[in-house]
C-alpha positions in Angstrom: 4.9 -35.1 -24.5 5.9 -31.6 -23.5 5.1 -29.4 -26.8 8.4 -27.6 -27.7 9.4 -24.3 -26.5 9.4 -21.7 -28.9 13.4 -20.9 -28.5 14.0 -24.8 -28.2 15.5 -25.2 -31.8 19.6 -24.7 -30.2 18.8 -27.2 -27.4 19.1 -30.8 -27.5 17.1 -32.1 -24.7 14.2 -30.5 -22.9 14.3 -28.4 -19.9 13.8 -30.2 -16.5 10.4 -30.0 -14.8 12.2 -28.5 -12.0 13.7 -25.8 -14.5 10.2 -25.0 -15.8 8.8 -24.6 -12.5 11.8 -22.4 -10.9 11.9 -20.1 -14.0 8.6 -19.4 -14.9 6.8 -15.9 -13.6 3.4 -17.0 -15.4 2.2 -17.3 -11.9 2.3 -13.8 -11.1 3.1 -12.1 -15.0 -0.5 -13.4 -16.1 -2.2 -10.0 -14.9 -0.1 -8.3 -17.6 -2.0 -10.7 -20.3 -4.1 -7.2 -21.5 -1.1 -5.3 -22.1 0.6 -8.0 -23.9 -2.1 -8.6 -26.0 -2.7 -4.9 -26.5 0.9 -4.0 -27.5 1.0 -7.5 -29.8 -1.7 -5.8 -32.0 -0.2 -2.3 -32.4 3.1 -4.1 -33.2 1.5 -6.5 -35.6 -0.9 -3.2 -37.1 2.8 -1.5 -37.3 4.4 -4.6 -39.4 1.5 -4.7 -41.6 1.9 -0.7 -42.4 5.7 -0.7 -43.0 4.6 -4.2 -45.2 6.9 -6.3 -43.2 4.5 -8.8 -43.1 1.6 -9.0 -45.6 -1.9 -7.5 -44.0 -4.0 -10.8 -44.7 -1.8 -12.2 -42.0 -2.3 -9.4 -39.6 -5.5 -9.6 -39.7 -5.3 -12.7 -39.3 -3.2 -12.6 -35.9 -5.0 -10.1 -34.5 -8.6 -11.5 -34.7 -6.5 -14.3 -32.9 -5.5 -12.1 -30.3 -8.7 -10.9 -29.2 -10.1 -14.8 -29.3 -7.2 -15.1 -27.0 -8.0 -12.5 -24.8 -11.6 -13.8 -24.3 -10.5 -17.4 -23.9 -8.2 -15.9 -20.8 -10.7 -14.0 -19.6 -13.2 -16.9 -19.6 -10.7 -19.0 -17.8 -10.2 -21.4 -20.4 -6.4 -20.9 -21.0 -4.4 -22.5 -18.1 -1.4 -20.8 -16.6 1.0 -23.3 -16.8 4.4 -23.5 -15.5 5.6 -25.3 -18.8 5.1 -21.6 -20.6 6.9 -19.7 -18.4 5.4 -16.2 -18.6 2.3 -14.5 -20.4 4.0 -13.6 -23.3 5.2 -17.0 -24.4 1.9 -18.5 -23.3 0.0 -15.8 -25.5 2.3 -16.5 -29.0 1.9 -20.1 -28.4 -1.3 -20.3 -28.5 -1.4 -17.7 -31.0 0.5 -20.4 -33.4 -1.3 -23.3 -31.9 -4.4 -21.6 -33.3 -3.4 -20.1 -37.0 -0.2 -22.0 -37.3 3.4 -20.6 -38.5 1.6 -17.5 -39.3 1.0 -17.0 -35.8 4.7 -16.6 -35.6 4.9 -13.4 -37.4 4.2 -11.4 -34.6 7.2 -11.8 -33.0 9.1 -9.7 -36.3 10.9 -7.4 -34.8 10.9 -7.4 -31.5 12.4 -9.7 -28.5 10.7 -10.9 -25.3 13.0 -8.3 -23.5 11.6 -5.1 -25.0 7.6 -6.8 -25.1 8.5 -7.3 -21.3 9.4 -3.6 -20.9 6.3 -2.3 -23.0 3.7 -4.4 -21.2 5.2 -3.2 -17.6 5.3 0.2 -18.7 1.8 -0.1 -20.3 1.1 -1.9 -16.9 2.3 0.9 -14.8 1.1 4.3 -16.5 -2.4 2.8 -15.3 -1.2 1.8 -12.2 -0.3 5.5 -11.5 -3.4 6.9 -13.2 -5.1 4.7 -10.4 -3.0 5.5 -7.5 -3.5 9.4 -8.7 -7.2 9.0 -8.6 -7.0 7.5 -5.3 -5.0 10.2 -3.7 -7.7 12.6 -5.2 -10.9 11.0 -3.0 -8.8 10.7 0.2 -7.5 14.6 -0.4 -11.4 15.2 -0.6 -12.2 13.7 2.1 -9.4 15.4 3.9 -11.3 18.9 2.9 -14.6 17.4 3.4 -13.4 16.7 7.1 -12.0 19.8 7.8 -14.4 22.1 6.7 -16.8 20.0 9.1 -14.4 20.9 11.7 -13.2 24.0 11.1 -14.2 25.6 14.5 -12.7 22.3 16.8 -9.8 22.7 18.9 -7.4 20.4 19.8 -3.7 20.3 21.5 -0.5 20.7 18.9 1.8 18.3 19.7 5.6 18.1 19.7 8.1 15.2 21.4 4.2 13.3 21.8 3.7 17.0 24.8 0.8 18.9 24.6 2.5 22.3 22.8 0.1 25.0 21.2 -3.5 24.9 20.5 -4.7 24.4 17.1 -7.6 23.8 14.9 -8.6 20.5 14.4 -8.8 21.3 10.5 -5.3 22.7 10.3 -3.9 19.2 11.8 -6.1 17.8 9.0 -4.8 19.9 6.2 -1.0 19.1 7.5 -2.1 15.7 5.3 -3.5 17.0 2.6 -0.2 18.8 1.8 1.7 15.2 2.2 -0.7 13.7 0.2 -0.5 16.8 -2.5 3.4 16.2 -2.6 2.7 12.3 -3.0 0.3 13.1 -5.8 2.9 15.6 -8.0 5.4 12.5 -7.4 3.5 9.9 -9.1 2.4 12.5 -11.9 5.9 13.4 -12.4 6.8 9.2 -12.4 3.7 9.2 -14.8 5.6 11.5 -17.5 8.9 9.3 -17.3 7.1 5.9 -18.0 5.3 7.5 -21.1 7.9 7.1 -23.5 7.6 3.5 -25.5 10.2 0.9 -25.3 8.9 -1.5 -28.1 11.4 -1.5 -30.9 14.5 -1.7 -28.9 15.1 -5.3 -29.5 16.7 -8.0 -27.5 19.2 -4.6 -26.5 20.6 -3.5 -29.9 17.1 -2.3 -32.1 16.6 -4.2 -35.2 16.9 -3.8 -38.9 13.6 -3.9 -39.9 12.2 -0.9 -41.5 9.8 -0.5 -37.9 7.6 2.7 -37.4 8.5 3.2 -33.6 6.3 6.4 -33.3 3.2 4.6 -35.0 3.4 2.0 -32.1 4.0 5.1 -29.8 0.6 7.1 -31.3 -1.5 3.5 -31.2 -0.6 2.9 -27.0 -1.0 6.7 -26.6 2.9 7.1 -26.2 4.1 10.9 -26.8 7.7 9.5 -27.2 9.6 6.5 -28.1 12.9 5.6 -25.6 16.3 7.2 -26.6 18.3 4.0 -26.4 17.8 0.1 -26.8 20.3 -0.9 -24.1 18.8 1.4 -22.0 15.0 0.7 -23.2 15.8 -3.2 -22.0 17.7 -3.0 -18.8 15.9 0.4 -17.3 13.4 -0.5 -14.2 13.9 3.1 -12.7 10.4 3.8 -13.0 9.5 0.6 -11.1 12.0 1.9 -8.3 10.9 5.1 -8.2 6.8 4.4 -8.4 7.8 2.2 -5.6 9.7 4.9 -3.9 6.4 7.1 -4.2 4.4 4.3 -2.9 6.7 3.8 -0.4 6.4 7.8 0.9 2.7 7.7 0.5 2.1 4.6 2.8 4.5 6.8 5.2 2.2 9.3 5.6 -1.3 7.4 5.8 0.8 5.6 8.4 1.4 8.4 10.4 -2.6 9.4 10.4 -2.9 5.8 11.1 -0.8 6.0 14.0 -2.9 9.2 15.5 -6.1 7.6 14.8 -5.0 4.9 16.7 -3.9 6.9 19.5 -6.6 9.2 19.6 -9.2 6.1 19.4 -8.1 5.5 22.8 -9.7 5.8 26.2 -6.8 7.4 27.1 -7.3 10.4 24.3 -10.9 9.9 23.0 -10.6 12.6 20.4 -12.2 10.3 18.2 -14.1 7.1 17.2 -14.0 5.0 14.2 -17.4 3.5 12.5 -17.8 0.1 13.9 -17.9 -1.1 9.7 -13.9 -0.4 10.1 -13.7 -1.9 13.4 -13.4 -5.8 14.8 -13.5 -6.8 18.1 -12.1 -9.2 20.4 -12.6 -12.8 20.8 -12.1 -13.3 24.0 -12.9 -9.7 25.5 -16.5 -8.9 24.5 -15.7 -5.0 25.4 -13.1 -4.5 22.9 -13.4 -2.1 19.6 -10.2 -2.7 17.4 -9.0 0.1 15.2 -7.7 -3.0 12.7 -8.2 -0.6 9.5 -5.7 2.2 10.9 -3.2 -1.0 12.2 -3.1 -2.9 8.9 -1.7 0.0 6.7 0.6 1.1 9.6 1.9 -2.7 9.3 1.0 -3.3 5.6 3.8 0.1 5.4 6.5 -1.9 6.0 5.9 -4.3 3.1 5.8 -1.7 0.9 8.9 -0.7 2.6 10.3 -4.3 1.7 9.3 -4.4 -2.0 11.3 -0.5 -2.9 14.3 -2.2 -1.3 14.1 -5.6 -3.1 13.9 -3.6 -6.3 16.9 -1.8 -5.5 19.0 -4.5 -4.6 17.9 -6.3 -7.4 19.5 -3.5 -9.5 22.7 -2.7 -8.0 24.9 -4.9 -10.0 23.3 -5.9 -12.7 25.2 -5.7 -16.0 24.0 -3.8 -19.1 21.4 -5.0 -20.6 18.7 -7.7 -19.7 19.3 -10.5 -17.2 16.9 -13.0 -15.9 17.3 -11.1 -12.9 14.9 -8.6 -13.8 12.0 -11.5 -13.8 12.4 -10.8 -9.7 11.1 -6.9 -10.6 7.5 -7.9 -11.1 6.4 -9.0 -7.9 7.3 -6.3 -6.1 5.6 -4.1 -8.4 2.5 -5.5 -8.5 2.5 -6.6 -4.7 3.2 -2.6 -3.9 0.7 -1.5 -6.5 -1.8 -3.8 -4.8 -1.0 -2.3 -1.6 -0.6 1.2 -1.7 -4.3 1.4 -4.0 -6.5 -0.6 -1.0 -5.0 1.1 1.6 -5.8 4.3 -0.5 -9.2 3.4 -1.0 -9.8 2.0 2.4 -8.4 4.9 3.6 -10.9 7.4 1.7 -13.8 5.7 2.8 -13.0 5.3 6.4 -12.4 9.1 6.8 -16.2 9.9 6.3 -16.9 8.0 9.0 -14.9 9.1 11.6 -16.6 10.7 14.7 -14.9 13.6 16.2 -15.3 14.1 20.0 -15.3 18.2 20.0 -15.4 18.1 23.8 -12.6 16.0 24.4 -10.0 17.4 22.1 -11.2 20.9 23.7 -11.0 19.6 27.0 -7.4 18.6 26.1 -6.8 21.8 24.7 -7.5 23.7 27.9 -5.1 21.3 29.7 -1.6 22.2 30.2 0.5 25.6 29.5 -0.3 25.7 25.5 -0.6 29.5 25.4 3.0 29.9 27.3 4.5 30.6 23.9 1.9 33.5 23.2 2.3 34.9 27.1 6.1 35.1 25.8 5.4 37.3 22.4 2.9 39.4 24.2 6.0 40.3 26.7 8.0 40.7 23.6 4.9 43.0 21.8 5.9 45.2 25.0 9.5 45.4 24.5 10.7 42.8 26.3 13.9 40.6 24.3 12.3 37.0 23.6 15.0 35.5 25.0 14.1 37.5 28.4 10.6 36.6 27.9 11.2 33.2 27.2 12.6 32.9 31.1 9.8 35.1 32.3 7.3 32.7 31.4 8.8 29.6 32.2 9.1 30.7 35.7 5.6 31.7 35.5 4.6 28.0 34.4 7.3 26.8 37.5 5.1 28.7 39.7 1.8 27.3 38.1 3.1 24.1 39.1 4.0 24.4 42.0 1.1 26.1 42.7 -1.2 23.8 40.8 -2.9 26.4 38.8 -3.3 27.0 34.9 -2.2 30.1 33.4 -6.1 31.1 32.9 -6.3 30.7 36.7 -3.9 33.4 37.5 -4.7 36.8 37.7 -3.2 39.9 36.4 -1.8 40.5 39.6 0.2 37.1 40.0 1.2 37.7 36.5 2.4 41.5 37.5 5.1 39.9 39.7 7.1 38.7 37.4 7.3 41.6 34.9 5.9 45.0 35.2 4.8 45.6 31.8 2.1 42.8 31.7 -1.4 44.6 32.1 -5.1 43.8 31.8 -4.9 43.1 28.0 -3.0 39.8 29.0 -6.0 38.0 29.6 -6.7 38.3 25.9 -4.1 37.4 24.5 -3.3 34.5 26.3 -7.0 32.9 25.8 -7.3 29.4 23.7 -9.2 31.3 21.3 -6.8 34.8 20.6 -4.4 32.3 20.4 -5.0 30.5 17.6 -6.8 32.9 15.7 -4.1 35.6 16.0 -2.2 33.2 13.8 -3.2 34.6 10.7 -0.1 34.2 8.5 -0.5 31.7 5.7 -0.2 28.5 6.6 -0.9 29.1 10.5 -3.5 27.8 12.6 -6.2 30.7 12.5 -9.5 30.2 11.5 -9.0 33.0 8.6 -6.0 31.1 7.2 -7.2 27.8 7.2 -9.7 28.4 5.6 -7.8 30.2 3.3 -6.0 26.9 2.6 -8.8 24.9 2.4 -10.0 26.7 -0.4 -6.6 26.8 -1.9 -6.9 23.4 -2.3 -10.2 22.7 -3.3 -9.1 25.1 -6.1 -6.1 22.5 -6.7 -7.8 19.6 -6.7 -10.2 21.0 -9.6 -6.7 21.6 -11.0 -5.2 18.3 -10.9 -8.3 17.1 -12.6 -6.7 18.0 -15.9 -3.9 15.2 -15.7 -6.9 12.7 -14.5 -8.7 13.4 -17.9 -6.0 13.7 -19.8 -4.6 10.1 -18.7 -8.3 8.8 -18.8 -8.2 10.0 -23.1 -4.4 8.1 -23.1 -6.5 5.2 -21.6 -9.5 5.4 -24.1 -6.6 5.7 -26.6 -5.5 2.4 -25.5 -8.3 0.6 -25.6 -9.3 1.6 -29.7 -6.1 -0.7 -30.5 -7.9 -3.6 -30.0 
């Protein structure tokens, strides 16, 4: 016989197999079993203080817990379907092993707001990791472009060949993304940090509770403002997946270059054959499979944000069983976006970068028209004016099947008077981009400039990393 659910005492028969089975989240829920173990104890350490139940049996339940915890951990506590989700599964056993007493832990609180602590709880460490994560590929990022800091390579708009660069300035272009990604999950960070516990089923309780005691034991600054609110809320779960969501984005777009650039057709670069497969029919074949799995494990991501959001859209104040859907595409994007991250970081070390070919691309084309233009304009000329100037000048390269460094002062003479000698100059890959001095441009001096910029901001955003990492040690002392 079926042992009896802990709200079972308003029911008259017991809840169809096929019930149990379609309702119950312990399948995916289990991973939250630290969370709800930890926040148990500071609850039950919190009932004992304010003496709403008597300290022999807190002690009692929370040496409990932590046999519980180890009997999880050792894999001898099934998940079944028949408890329906961690938390139920955790206070059942809890009573199964110390009796009624074990139901004392449940004072004060309702599965809806234990739900909403363990998640949060859940999710401050999930962005703690995802921060840390963004930190070693933004390393690797500087590590890569100060390697490369005197490569060249094409600039690319509409997929044409546009302006020179430096390799290292493309580079940086993703540190910056990543930089933005990282201040967004910080920011998420200091929304989930306030502590839901105490809200109730959606209306508080009248228990004489010590919110803020709960809130210093979890390593909460603040307590949530309203109960309704402190139940229903899954912003942060929308918007962490909204990060997650940006941040796949842009190692998708790297992806997408590696990819191309991989290529015999660009060869700017290879990848180590450790992030490589090959082919099993075509013995020639080296896959870029590391770069093509996050592009397409992107849109999953993609998937999970907008399952959240449509979960939400109509739901009712305050809980609804709804909300069970929340979790999986939480900790299926969590998953995600923290191995493509770290595959990510260690792939980037390896990466060869053909110098010869991205310079050789470089030297293709008309990339310098734009600087032939501003010279023109240096000498008086409207841009506008200049602008036509040139582009007849790059008609007459093609049709004469020359480069502009094949031409000399005299062709170029032809077409306006006021170029001279000094054109030769300016119009070279290498006064090109390093005449672009302004911050943030392409020239050596500036990149450089903003490659030590962010070094200097990575040491900075070590502060929240240790700061989080005390909030974690915090944590852990409950126990």
């Amino acid at each position: 016989m079926a042992a009896k659910k802990l709200w079972a005492g308003r029911f008259g028969t017991a809840t169809s197999k096929a019930v149990d089975e379609f309702t119950a989240s312990i399948a995916f829920d289990h991973i939250l079993y630290r969370y709800d173990i930890m926040g148990s104890i500071a609850h039950c350490r919190m009932l004992s203080k304010q003496k709403i139940i008597p300290a022999r049996d807190a002690r009692t339940i929370i040496g409990a817990l932590k046999e519980i915890e180890k009997e999880i951990e050792n894999g001898k506590l099934a998940f079944a379907p028949q408890k329906e989700d961690i938390h139920m599964l955790i206070e059942s056993r809890l009573i199964q092993k110390v009796g009624a007493v074990g139901g004392k832990i449940h004072t004060a609180r309702s599965r809806n707001d234990q739900i909403a602590l363990d998640v949060s709880l859940y999710l401050r460490d999930a962005l703690v990791d995802t921060v840390c994560l963004l930190d070693q590929v933004q390393q690797a990022l500087i590590t890569m472009a100060e390697k490369h800091i005197d490569v060249f390579l094409p600039g690319f708009t509409h997929l044409q060949h546009a302006q020179p660069l430096l390799f290292a300035h493309h580079v940086m272009a993703y540190f910056e993304m990543l930089q933005r990604d990282r201040a967004r999950m910080e920011a998420c960070y200091g929304r989930v940090n306030r502590m839901p516990l105490g809200a109730g089923a959606l209306a508080g309780t009248p228990h004489p509770i010590d919110r803020q005691y709960v809130a210093g034991l979890l390593g909460y600054p603040a307590v949530t403002a309203n109960s309704m609110d402190s139940v229903s809320d899954r912003d942060t779960l929308i918007e962490f997946c909204s990060n997650a969501a940006i941040v796949m984005m842009h190692l998708s777009r790297f992806c997408e270059e590696l990819i191309l650039w991989t290529s015999s057709e660009f060869q700017f670069v290879e990848i180590s054959d450790s992030f490589c497969t090959g082919s099993s029919i075509m013995p020639q074949k080296k896959n870029p499979d590391v770069p093509e799995l996050i592009r397409g494990k992107t849109g999953r991501v993609y998937g999970s944000l907008m399952a959240l959001l449509t979960l939400m859209k109509s739901l009712p104040l305050t809980y609804n069983r709804d909300l069970q859907e929340d979790k999986e595409a939480l900790f299926d994007t969590v998953e995600t976006v923290k191995s493509c991250l770290a595959v990510f970081a260690l792939m980037l070390p390896e990466i060869k970068v053909n110098k010869e070919k991205m310079a050789e691309a470089a030297q293709s084309g008309f990339l310098t028209a734009t600087d032939l233009a501003d010279y023109l304009v240096e000498k008086g000329v409207a841009f506008r004016t200049a602008h036509d100037i040139v582009g007849r000048i790059v008609s007459y390269c093609i049709r004469k099947k020359k480069s502009l460094w094949d031409l000399s002062v005299n062709e170029l003479k032809r077409f306006n008077k006021n170029i001279g000698a000094d054109v030769l100059n300016t119009i070279a890959l290498t006064a090109s981009i390093n005449r672009r001095t302004c911050v943030g441009g392409t020239g050596r001096t500036a990149v450089k400039q903003a490659i030590r910029k962010a070094a200097a901001e990575l040491r900075k955003g070590k502060k929240f990393i240790e700061q989080a990492e005390t909030t974690r040690r915090k944590m852990a002392d409950v126990k």
